[in-house]
C-alpha positions in Angstrom: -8.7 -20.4 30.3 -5.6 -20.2 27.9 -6.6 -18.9 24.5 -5.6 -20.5 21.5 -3.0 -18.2 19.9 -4.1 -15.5 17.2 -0.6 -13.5 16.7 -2.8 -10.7 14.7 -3.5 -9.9 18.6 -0.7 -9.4 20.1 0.7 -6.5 19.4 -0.8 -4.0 22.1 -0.2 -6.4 24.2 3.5 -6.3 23.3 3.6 -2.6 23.1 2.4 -2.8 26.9 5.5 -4.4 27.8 8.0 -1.7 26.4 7.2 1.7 27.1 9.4 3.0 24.4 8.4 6.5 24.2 10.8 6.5 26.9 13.1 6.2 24.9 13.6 9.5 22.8 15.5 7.9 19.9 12.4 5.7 19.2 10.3 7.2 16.7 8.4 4.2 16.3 7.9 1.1 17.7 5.9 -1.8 18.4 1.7 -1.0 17.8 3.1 2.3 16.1 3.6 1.0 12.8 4.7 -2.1 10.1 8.2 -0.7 10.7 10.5 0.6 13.4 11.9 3.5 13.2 15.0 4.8 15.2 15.7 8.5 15.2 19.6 8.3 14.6 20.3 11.9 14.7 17.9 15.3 13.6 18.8 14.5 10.6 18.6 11.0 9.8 16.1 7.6 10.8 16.8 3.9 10.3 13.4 2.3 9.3 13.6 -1.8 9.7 10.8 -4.0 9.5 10.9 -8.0 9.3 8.4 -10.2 7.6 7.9 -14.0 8.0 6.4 -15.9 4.4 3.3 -18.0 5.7 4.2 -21.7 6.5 2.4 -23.5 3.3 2.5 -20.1 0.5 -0.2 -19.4 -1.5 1.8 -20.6 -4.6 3.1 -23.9 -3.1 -0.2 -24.4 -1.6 -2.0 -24.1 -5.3 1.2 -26.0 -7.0 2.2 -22.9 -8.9 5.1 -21.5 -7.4 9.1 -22.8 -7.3 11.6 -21.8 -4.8 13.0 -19.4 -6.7 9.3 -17.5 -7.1 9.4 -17.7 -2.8 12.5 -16.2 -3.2 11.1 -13.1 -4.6 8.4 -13.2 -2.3 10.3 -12.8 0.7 12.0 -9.9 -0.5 8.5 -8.1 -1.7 6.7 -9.0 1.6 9.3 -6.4 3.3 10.3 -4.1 0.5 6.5 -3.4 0.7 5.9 -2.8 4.7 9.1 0.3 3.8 6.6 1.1 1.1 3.8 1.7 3.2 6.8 4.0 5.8 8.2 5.9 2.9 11.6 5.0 3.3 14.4 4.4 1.1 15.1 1.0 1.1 19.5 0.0 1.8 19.5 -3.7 2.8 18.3 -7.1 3.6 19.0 -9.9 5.4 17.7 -13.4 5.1 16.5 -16.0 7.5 15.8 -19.7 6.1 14.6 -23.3 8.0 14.6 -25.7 6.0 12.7 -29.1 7.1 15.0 -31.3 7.7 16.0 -33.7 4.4 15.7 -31.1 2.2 17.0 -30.5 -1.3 20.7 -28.2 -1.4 18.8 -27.0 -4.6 16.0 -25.7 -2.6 18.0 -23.7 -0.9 19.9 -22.2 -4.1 16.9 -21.4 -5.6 15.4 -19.2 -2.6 18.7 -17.3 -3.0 18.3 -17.1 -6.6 15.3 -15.4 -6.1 16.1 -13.2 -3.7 19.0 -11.8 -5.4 16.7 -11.5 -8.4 14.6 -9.2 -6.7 17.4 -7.2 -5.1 19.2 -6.6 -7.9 15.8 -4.9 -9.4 15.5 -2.6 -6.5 20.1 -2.4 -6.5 20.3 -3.3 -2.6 22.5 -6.0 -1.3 21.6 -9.0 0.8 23.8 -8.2 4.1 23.4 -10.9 6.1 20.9 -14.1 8.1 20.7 -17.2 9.0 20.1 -21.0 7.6 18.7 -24.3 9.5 17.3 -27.2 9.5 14.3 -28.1 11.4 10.8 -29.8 11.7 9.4 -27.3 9.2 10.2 -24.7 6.8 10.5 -21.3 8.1 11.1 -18.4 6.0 11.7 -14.5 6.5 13.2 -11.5 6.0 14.6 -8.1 7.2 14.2 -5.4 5.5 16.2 -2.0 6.4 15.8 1.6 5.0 16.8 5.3 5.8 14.9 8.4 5.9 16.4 12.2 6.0 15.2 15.3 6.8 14.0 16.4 3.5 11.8 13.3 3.7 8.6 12.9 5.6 7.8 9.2 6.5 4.1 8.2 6.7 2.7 6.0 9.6 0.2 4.4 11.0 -0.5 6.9 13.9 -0.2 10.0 11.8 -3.5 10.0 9.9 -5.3 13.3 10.2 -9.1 14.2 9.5 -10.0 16.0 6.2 -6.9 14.0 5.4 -8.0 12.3 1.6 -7.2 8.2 1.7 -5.2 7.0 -1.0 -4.3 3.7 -3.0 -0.8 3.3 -5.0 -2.1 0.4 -7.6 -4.9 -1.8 -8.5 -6.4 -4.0 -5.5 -7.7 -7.6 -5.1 -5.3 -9.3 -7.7 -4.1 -12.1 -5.3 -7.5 -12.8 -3.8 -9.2 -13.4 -7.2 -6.2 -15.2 -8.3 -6.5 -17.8 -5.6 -10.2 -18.0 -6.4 -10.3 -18.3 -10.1 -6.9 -20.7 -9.8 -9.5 -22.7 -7.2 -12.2 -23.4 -8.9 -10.6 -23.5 -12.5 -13.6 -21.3 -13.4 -11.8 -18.6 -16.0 -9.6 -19.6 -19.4 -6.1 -19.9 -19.8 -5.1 -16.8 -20.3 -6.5 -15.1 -17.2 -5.1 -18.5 -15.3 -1.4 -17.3 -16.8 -2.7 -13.3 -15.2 -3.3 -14.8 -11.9 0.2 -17.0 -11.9 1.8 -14.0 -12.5 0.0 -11.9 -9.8 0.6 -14.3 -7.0 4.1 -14.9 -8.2 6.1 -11.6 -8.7 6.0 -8.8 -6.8 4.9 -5.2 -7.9 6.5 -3.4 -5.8 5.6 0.9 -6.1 8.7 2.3 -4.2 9.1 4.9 -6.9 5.5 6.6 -5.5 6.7 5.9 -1.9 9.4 7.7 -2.4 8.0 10.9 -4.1 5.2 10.9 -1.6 8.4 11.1 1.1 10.8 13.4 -1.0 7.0 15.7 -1.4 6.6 15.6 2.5 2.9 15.2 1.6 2.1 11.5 3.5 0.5 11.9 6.8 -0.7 8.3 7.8 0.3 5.6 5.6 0.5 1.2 5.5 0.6 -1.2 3.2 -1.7 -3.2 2.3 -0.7 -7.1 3.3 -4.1 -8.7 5.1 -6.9 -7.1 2.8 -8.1 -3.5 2.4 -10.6 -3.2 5.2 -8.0 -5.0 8.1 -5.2 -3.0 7.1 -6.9 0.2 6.8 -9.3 0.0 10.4 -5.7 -0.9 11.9 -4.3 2.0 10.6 -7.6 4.6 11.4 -7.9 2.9 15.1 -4.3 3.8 15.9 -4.8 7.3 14.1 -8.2 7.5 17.0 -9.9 8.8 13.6 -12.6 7.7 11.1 -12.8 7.2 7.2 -15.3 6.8 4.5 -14.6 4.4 1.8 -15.8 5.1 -1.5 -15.9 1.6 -3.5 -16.4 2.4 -6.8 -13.2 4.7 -6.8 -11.1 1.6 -6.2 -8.7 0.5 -8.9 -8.9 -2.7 -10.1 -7.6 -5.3 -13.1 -9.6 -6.1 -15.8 -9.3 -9.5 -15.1 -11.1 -9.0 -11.9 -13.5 -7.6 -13.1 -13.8 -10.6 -15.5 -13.9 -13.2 -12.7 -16.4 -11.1 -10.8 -18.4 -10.6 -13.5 -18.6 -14.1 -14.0 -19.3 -14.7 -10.3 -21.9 -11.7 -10.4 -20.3 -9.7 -7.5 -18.7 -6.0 -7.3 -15.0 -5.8 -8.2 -14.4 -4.6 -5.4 -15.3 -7.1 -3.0 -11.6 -8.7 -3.9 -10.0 -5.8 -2.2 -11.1 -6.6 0.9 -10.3 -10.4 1.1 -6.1 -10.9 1.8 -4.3 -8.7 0.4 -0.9 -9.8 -1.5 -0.7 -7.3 -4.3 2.5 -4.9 -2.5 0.1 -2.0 -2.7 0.0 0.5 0.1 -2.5 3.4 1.9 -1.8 6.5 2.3 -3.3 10.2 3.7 -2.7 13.5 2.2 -4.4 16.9 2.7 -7.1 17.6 0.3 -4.8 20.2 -1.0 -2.5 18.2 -2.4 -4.9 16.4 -4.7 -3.2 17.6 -7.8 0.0 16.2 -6.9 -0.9 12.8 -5.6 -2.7 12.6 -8.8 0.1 13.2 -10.5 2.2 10.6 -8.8 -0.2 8.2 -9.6 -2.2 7.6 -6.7 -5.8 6.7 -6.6 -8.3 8.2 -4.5 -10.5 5.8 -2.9 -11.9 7.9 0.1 -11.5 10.2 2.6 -10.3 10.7 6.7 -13.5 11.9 9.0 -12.6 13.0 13.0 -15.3 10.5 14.4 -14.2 7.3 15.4 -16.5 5.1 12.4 -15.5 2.8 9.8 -18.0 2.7 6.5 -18.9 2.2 3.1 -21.0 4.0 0.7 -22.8 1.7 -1.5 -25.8 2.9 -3.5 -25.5 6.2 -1.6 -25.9 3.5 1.9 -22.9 3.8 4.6 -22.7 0.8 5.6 -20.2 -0.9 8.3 -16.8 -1.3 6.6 -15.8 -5.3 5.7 -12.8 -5.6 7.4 -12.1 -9.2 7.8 -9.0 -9.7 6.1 -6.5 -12.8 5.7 -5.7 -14.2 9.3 -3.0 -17.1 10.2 -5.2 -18.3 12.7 -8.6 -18.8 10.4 -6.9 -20.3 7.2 -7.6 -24.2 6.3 -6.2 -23.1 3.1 -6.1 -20.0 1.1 -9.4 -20.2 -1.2 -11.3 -21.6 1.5 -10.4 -18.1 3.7 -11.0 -16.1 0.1 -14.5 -17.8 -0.5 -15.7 -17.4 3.2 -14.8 -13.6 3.6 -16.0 -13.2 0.4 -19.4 -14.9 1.3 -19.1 -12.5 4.6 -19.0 -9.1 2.4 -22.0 -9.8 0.3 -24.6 -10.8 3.0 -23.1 -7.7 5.2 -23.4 -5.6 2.2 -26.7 -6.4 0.7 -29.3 -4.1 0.8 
């Protein structure tokens, strides 16, 4: 029987295809991490990674965003997988289909945005591609370097006793679609969550000391919810992790909207992702420092092969559900079902 397509499965199949650790110069490839990485010499790595925007955006799909906001969104969906690598971001290129009939403007205003958000991270758009077709199509390529005074952090490479830790506040975007939904909360947290799904956030400056520190072990970001992201990574890494729920940082105004809804904070974390944040493992003995950087410790790397929670001193199985192209009738309705999901898996 031929399965309906889910591309969030494909990629061991893919990796099945190309045995790349034949190749020597591969450091990464497909089913190894967000990014590729090519060993260019002892010294130096190329990291590239590429990034399609979904079909119908969150922002266009709630009527809050403009061409010029998906402009910026392009460029922080890939900025964000080098992010979760620890590599030093150089250069983008853009890829664009239009449906056909559209505005010239439209166009101007993606590139508008892009070069907004370039210029704030001082890389230069390089190259891509523009055309029309049935349906708009947008994407990017996102390229960095690495040297040998830098230690990149992927998803293979986390280690037990290893620590887990966060880079920024989680669950943003997921409330935001929520709240935005069901027009539930006041203007000013509407204006909050506009913002949130809107502009990206984008912590390259921990990335990078985590990298120049060589203190990263395994590492991803965070772009399909907190629990999918993180199993990915911990599967690939054949180890465990505990999740501590309380430890995980989050907005005031999520904790107004959950408040309101009268479930944990936390549960947002785990819905779809979208705030640019990224994982990532460090030795318990560097606890001082990736405090110091400003990272937030939300749990910890165990050797057996399970994937929990600790709520009210329970381990419970970890919700790890996450955003998927192939599940979505539209954004809140994937944010209230998975949120439904976490509370009757979680309750006592």
């Amino acid at each position: 029987m031929n399965k309906i397509l889910d591309p969030d499965e494909m990629p061991k199949w893919l990796s099945s295809l190309w045995k790349h650790k034949a190749f020597n110069w591969l450091y990464a490839g497909i089913n190894d991490d967000d990014c590729a990485i090519i060993e260019i010499t002892k010294k130096q790595k190329i990291v590239i990674t590429t990034d399609f925007l979904n079909n119908s955006p969150i922002g266009l799909e709630l009527g809050i965003s403009n061409y010029f906001d998906i402009g910026r969104l392009i460029v922080g969906s890939n900025i964000s997988d080098l992010c979760g690598t620890g590599a030093i971001p150089k250069a983008f290129l853009l890829g664009l289909m239009f449906k056909k009939g559209s505005y010239e403007n439209n166009y101007k205003e993606i590139i508008r945005g892009v070069n907004f958000e370039l210029d704030k991270i001082k890389i230069p758009l390089i190259g891509g591609d523009s055309k029309l077709g049935k349906e708009n199509s947008f994407y990017g390529i996102a390229i960095g370097t690495s040297n040998n005074k830098q230690k990149l952090f992927t998803k293979r490479e986390a280690k037990p006793k290893d620590n887990l830790w966060v880079s920024g506040t989680l669950g943003n975007v997921s409330a935001a679609v929520y709240g935005l939904s069901t027009k539930i909360m006041h203007k000013e947290w509407e204006t909050w969550a506009i913002t949130k799904i809107n502009e990206p956030f984008l912590p390259i400056e921990k990335s990078m000391k985590i990298a120049n520190y060589m203190v990263g072990n395994g590492g991803t970001d965070i772009s399909d919810g907190l629990g999918s992201d993180l199993r990915d990574m911990v599967q690939l890494s054949n180890v465990g992790v505990i999740i501590e729920p309380d430890l995980i940082p989050i907005d005031k105004h999520v904790q107004e909207i959950s408040d309101k809804m009268k479930i944990p904070a936390w549960h947002f974390a785990f819905v779809i992702g979208g705030d640019f944040q990224f994982l990532v493992t460090s030795n318990s003995s560097n606890d001082e420092l990736m405090n110091k950087i400003g990272m937030v410790r939300i749990g910890r790397i165990i050797e057996e092969p399970e994937y929990l929670i600790k709520v009210n001193n329970l381990y419970k199985p970890l919700p790890n559900k996450g955003h998927r192209d192939i599940n979505k009738p539209s954004f809140f309705l994937e944010v209230k079902s998975i949120l439904e999901d976490i509370n009757n898996n979680l309750k006592d």
